[in-house]
Biopython code that builds the backbone (N, CA, C, O; Angstrom):
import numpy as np
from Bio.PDB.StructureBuilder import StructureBuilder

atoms = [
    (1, "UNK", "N", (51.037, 121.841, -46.534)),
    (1, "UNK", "CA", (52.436, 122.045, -46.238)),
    (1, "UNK", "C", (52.769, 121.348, -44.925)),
    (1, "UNK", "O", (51.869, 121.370, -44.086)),
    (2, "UNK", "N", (53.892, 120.741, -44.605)),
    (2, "UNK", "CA", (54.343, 119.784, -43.398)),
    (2, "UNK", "C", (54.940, 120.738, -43.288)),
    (2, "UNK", "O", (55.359, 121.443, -44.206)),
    (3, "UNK", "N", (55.105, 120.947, -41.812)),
    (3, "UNK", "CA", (56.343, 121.944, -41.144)),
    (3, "UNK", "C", (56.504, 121.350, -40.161)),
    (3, "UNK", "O", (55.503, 121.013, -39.529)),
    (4, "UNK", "N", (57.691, 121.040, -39.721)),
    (4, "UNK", "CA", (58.720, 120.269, -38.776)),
    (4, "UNK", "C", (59.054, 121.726, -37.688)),
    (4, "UNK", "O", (59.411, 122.836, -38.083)),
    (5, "UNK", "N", (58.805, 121.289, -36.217)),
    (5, "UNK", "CA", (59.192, 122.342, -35.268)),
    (5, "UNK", "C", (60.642, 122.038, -34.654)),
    (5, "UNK", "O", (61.186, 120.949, -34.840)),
    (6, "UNK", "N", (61.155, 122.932, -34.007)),
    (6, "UNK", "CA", (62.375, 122.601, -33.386)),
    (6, "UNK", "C", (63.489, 123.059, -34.079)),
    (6, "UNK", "O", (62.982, 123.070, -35.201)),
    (7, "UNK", "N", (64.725, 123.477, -34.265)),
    (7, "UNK", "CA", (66.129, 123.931, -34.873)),
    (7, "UNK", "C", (66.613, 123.036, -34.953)),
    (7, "UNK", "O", (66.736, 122.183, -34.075)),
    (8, "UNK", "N", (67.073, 123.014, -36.225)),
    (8, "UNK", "CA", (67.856, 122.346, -36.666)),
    (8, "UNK", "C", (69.148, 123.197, -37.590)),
    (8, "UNK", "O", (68.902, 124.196, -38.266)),
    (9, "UNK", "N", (70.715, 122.504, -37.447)),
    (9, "UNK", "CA", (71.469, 123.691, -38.161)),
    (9, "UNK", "C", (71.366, 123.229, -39.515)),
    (9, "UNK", "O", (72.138, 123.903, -40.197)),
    (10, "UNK", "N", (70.902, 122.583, -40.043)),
    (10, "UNK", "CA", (70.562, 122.434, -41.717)),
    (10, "UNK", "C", (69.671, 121.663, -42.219)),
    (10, "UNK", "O", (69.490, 120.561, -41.703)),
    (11, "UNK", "N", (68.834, 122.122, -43.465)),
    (11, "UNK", "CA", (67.431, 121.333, -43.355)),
    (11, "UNK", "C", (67.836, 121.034, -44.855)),
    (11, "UNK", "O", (68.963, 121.389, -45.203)),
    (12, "UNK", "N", (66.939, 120.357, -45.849)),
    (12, "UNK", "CA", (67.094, 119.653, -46.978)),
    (12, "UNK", "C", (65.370, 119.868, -47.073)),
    (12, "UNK", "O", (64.578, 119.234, -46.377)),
    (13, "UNK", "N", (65.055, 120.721, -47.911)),
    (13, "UNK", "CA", (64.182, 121.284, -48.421)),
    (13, "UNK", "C", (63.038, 120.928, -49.916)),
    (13, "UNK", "O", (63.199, 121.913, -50.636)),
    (14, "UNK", "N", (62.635, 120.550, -50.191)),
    (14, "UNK", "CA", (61.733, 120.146, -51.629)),
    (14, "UNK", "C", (60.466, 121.107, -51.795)),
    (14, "UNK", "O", (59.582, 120.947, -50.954)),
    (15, "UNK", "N", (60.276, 122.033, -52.719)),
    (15, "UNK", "CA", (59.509, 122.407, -52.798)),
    (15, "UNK", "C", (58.369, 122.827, -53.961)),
    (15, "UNK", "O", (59.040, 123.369, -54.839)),
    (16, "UNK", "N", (57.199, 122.830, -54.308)),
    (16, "UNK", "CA", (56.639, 122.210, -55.623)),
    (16, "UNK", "C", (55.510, 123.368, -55.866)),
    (16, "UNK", "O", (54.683, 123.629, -54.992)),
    (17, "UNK", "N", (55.548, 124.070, -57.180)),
    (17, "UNK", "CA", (54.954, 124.770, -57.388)),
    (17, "UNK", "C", (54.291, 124.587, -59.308)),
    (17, "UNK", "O", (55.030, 124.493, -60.288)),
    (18, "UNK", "N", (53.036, 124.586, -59.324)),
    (18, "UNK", "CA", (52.142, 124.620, -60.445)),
    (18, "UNK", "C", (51.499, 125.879, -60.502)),
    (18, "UNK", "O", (50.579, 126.274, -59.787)),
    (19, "UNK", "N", (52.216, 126.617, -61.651)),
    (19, "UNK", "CA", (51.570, 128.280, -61.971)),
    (19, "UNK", "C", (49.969, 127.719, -62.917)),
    (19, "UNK", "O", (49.443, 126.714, -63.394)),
    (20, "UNK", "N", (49.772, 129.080, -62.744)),
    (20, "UNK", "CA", (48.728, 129.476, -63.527)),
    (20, "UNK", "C", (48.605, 128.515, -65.141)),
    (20, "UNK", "O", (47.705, 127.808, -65.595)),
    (21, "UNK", "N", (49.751, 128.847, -65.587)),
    (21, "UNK", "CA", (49.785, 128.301, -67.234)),
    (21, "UNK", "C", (49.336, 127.150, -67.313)),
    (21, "UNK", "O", (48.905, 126.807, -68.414)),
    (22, "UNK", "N", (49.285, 126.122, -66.115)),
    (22, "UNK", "CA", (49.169, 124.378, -66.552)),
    (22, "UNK", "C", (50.536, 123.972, -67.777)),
    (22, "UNK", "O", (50.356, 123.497, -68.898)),
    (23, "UNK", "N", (51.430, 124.212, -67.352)),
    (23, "UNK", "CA", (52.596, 123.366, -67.984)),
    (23, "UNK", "C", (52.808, 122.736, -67.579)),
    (23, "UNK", "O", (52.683, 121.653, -68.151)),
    (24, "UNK", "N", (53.290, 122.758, -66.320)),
    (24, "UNK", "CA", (53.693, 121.513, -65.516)),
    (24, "UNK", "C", (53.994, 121.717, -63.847)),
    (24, "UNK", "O", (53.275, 122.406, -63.123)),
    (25, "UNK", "N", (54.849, 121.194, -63.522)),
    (25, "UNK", "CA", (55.010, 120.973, -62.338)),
    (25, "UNK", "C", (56.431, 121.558, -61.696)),
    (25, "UNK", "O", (57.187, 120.587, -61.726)),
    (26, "UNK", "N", (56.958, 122.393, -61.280)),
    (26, "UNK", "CA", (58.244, 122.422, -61.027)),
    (26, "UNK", "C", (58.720, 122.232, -59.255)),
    (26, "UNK", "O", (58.148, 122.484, -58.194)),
    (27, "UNK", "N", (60.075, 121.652, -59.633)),
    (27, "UNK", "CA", (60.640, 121.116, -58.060)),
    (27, "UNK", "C", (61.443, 121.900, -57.966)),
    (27, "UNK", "O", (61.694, 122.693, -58.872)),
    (28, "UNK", "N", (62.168, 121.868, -56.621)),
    (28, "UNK", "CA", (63.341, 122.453, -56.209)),
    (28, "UNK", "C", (63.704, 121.710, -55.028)),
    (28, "UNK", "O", (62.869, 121.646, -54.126)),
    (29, "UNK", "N", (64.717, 121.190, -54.903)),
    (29, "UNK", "CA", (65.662, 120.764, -53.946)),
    (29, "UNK", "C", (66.331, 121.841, -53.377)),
    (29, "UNK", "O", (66.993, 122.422, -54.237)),
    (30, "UNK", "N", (66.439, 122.416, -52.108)),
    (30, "UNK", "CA", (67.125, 123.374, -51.718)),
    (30, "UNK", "C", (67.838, 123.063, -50.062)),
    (30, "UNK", "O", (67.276, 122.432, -49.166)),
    (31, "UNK", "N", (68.830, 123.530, -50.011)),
    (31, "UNK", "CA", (69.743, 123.399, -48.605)),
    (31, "UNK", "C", (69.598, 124.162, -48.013)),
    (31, "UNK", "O", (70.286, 125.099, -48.416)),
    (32, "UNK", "N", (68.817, 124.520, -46.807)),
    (32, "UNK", "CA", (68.416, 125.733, -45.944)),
    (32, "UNK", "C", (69.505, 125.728, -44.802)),
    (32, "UNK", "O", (69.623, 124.562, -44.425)),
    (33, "UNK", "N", (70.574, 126.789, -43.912)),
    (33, "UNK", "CA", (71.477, 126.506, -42.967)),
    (33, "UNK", "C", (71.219, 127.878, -41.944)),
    (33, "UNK", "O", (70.698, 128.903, -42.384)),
    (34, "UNK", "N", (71.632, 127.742, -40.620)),
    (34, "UNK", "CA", (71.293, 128.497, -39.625)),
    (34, "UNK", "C", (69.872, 129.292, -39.526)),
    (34, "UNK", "O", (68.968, 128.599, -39.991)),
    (35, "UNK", "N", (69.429, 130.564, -39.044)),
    (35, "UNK", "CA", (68.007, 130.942, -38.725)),
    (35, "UNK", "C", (68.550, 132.060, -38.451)),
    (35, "UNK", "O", (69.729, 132.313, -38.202)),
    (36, "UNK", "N", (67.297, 132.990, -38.524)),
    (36, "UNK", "CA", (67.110, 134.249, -38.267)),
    (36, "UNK", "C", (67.350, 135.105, -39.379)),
    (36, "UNK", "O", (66.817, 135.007, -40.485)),
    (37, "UNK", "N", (68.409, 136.176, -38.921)),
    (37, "UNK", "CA", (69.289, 136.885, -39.869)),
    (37, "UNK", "C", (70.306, 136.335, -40.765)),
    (37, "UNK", "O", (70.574, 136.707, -41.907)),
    (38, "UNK", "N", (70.909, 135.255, -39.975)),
    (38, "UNK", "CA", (72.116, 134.576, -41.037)),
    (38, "UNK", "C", (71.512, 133.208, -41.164)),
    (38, "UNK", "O", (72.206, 132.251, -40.821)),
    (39, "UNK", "N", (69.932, 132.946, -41.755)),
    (39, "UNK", "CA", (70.045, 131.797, -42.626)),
    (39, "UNK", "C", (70.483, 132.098, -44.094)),
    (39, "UNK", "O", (70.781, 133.164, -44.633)),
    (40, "UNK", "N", (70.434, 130.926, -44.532)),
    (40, "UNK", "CA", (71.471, 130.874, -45.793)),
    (40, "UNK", "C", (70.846, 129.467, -46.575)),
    (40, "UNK", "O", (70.897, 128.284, -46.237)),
    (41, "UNK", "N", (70.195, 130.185, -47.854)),
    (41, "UNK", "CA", (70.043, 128.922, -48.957)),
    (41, "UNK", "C", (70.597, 128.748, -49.921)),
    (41, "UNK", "O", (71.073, 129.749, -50.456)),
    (42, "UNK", "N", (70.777, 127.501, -50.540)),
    (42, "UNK", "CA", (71.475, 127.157, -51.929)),
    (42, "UNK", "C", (70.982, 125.862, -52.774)),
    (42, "UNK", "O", (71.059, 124.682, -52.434)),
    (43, "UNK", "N", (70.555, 126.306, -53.741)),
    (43, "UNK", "CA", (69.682, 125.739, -54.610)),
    (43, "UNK", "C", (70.552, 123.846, -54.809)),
    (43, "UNK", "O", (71.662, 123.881, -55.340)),
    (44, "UNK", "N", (70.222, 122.954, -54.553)),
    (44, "UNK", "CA", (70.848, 121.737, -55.144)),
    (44, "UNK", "C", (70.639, 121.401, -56.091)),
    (44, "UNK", "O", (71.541, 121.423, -56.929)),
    (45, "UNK", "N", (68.974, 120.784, -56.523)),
    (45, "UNK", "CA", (68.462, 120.356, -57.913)),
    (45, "UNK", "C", (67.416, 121.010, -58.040)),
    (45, "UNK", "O", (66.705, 121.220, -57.057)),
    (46, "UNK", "N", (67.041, 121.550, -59.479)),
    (46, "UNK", "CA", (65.690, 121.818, -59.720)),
    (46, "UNK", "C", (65.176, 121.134, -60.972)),
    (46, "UNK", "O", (66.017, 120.788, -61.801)),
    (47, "UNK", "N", (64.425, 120.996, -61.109)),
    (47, "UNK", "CA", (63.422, 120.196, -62.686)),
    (47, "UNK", "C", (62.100, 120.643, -62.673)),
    (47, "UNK", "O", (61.500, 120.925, -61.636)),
    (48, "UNK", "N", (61.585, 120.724, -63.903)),
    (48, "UNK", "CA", (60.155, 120.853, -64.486)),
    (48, "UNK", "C", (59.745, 119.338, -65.318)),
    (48, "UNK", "O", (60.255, 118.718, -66.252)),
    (49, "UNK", "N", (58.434, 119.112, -64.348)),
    (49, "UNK", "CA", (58.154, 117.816, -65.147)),
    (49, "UNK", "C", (56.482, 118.450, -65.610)),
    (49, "UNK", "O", (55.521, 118.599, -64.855)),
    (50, "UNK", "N", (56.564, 118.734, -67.074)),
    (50, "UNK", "CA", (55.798, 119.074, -67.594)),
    (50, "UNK", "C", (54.438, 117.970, -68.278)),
    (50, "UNK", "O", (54.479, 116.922, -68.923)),
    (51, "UNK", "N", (53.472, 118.700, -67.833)),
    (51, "UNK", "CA", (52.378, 117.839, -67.799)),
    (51, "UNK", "C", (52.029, 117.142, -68.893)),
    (51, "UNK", "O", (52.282, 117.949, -69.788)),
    (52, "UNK", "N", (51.452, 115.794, -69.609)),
    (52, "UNK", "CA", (50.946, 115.101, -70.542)),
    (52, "UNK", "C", (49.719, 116.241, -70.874)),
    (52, "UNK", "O", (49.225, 116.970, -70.015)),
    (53, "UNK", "N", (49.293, 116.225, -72.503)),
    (53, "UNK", "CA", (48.517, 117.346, -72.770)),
    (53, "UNK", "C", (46.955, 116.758, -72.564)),
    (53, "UNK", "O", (46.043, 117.585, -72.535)),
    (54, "UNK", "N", (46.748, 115.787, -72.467)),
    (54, "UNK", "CA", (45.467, 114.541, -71.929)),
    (54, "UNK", "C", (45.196, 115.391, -70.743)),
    (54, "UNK", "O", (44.213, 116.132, -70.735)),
    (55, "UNK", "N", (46.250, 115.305, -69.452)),
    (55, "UNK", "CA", (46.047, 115.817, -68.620)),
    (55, "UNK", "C", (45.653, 116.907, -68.619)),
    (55, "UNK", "O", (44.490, 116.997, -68.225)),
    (56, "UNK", "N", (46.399, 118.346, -69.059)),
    (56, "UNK", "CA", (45.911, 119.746, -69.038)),
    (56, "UNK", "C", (45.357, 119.854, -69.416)),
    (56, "UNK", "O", (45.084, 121.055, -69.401)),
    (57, "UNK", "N", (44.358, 119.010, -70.278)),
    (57, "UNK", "CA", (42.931, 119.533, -70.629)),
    (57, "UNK", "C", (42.182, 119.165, -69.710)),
    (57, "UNK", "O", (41.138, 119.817, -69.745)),
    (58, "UNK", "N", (42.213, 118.219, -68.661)),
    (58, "UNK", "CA", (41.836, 117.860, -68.306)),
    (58, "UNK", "C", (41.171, 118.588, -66.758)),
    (58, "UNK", "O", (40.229, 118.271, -66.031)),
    (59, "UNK", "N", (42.258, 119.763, -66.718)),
    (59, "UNK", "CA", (42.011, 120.153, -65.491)),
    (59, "UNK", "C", (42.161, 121.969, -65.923)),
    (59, "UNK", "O", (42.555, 122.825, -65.131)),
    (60, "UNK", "N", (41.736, 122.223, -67.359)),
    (60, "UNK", "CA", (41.733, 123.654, -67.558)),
    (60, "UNK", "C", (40.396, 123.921, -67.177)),
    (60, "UNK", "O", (39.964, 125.073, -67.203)),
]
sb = StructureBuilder()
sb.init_structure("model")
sb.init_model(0)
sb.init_chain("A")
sb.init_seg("    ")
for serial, (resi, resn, name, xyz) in enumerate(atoms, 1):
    if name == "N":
        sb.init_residue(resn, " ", resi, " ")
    sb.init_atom(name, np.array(xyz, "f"), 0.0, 1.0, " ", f" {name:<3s}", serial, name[0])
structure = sb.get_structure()
């Protein structure tokens, strides 16, 4: 994970998670604004790019 130090009042976020199942891959684009108590997110884009089945065998 990269983590950037310092405040900033709005960040632009990507974040990538592969469950358990081996389907695939899912993203999220997200808009993170202020800190603390009143930060505030809102989803922009999300997609699942689901894996070739070559692959998931490959790594079950």
């Amino acid at each position: 994970m990269i983590r950037i130090t310092g405040f900033q009042a709005e960040s632009l976020v990507i974040g990538l998670m592969s469950g358990t199942s081996l389907d695939g891959v899912d993203a999220a684009l997200v808009r993170i604004k202020g800190s603390g108590l009143s930060t505030a997110s809102s989803l922009i884009a999300y997609t699942q790019l689901p894996y070739e089945e070559e692959f998931r065998e490959r790594i079950k």
